[in-house]
C-alpha positions in Angstrom: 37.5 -90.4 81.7 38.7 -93.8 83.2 36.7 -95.0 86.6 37.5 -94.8 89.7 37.7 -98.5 90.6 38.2 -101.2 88.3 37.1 -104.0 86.7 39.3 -106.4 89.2 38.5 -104.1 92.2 34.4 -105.0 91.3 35.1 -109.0 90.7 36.8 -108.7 94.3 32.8 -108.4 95.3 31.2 -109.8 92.4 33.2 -113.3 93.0 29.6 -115.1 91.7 30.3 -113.2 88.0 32.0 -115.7 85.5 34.9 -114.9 83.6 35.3 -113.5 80.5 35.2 -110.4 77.5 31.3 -110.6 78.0 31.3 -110.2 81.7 34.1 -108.0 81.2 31.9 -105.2 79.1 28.7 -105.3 81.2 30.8 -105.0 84.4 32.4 -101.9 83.0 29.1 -100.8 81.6 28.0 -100.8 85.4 31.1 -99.1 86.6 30.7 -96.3 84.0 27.3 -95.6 85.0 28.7 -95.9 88.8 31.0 -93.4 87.9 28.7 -90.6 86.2 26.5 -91.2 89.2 29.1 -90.4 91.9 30.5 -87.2 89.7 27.2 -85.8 89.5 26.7 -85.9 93.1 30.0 -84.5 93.6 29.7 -82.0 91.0 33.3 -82.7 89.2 35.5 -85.4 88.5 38.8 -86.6 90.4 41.6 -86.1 87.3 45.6 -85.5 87.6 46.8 -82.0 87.9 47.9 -80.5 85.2 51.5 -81.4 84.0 52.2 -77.9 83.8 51.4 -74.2 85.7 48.9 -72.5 83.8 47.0 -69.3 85.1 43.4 -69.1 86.0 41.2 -66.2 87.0 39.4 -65.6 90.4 37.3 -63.0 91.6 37.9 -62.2 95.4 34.7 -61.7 97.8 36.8 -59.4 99.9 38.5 -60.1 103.3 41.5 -61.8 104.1 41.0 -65.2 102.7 40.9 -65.7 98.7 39.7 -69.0 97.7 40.8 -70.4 94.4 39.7 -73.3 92.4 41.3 -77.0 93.1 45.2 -77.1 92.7 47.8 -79.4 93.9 49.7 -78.2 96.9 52.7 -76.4 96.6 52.4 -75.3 93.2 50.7 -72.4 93.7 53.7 -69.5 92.5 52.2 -66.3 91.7 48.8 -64.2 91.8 48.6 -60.7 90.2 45.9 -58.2 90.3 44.0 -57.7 86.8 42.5 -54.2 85.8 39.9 -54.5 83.1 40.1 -58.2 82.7 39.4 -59.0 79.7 38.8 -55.5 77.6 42.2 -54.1 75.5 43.3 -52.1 78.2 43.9 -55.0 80.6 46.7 -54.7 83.0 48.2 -56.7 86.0 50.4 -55.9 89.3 52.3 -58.1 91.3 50.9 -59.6 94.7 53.7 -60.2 96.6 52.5 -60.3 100.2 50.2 -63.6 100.5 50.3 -66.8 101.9 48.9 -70.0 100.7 47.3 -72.2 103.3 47.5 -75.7 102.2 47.1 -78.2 105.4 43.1 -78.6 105.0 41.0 -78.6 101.7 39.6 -76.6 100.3 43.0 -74.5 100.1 42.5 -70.6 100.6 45.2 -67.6 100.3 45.9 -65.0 103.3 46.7 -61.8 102.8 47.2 -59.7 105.6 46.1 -56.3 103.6 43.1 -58.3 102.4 41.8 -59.1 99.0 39.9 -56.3 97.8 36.1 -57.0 97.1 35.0 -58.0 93.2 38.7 -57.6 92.5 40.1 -60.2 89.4 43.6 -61.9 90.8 45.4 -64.4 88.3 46.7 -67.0 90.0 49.5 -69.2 88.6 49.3 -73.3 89.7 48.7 -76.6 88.5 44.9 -76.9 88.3 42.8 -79.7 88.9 41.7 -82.2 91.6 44.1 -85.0 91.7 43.0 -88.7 92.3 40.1 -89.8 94.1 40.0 -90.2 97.5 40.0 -94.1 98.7 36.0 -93.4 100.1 35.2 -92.3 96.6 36.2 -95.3 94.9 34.7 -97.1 97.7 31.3 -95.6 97.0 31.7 -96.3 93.0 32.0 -99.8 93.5 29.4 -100.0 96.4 27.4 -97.8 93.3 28.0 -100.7 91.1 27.6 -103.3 93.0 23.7 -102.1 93.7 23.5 -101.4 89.9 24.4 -104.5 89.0 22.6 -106.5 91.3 19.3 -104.8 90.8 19.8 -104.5 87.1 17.1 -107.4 86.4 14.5 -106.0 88.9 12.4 -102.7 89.2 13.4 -102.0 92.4 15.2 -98.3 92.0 12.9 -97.2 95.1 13.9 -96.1 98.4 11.7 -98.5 100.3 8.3 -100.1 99.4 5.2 -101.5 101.6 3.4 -99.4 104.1 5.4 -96.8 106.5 7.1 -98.1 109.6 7.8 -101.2 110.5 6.0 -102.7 107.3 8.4 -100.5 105.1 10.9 -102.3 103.5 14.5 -100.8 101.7 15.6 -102.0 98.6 18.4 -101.1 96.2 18.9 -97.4 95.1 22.2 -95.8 93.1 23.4 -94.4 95.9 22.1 -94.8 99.6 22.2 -92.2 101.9 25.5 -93.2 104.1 27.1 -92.9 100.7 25.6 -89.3 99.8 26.9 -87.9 102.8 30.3 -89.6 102.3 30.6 -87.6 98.8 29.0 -84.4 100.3 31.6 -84.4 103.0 34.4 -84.8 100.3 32.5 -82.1 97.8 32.7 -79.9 100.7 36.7 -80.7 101.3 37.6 -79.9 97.9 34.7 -76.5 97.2 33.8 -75.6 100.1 30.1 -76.3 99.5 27.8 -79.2 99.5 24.0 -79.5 97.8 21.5 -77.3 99.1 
């Protein structure tokens, strides 16, 4: 998949990098190693939604809230029930009574009679996550920009030297501002954040 930022958004703060195809393929290099760095700390990958409605599966955990996978607002159109997903005699029922609620992420689905517990629903909606968030792509280049400036020296550490005062941080992949700018967006779009 493409990156987040480009190659022109990174010479913005690289102004000291020459011009040309050379530059051009190790700056990318960077940004696609900026780019698998920030996914895996999110734990999935900003993409458009899907061009059509397909259906996806999801088992509820009972109560009155169902919370699906990632879609894009307002295309969320049906959910059934499914009886023995999955085996020949699989059937589905209408749910007509929900109510999708769509102002915050992650998005989750009311139902005043409640969902019932371990039950399969279908939902029908245009799947994915959309494009990144501006303080994503801000974190890829910041990403980058470390990688590429410490890319000639070992210095992948947190901090070096003796604790306290005589400690003293160097570059890292991601620092720890950043971390909690992608936790705070893996927890907007799933709920959860790393343990």
């Amino acid at each position: 998949m493409a990156t987040y930022a480009t190659i022109l958004h990174l010479r913005q703060y690289l102004t000291q990098v020459k011009a040309g195809a050379e530059n051009d393929l190790l700056l990318q290099a960077i940004l696609d190693r900026a780019h698998a760095i920030v996914n895996d700390t999110l734990g999935f990958e900003f993409a458009g939604y899907g061009a059509t409605a397909t259906t996806r599966d999801v088992q509820s955990l009972g109560g009155y809230i169902l919370r699906p996978q990632a879609y894009e607002a307002g295309t969320l159109t049906a959910i059934a029930s499914v009886w023995g997903r999955g085996t020949t005699s699989e059937t589905t029922e209408t749910v007509e009574d929900w109510l999708a609620e769509e102002q915050m992420r992650p998005y989750q689905v009311y139902r005043n009679a409640g969902w019932a517990y371990g039950r399969w629903y279908r939902l029908t909606a245009c799947w994915g996550y959309g494009a990144a968030p501006a303080s994503v792509v801000e974190v890829e280049l910041e990403a980058a920009i470390n990688l590429w400036r410490g890319r000639d020296a070992a210095v992948w550490q947190a901090e070096t030297g003796v604790e306290g005062a005589g400690a003293t941080p160097l570059n890292r992949a991601l620092s720890w501002p950043q971390r909690d700018v992608l936790n705070a967006v893996r927890a907007q779009y799933l709920g959860v954040v790393h343990a």
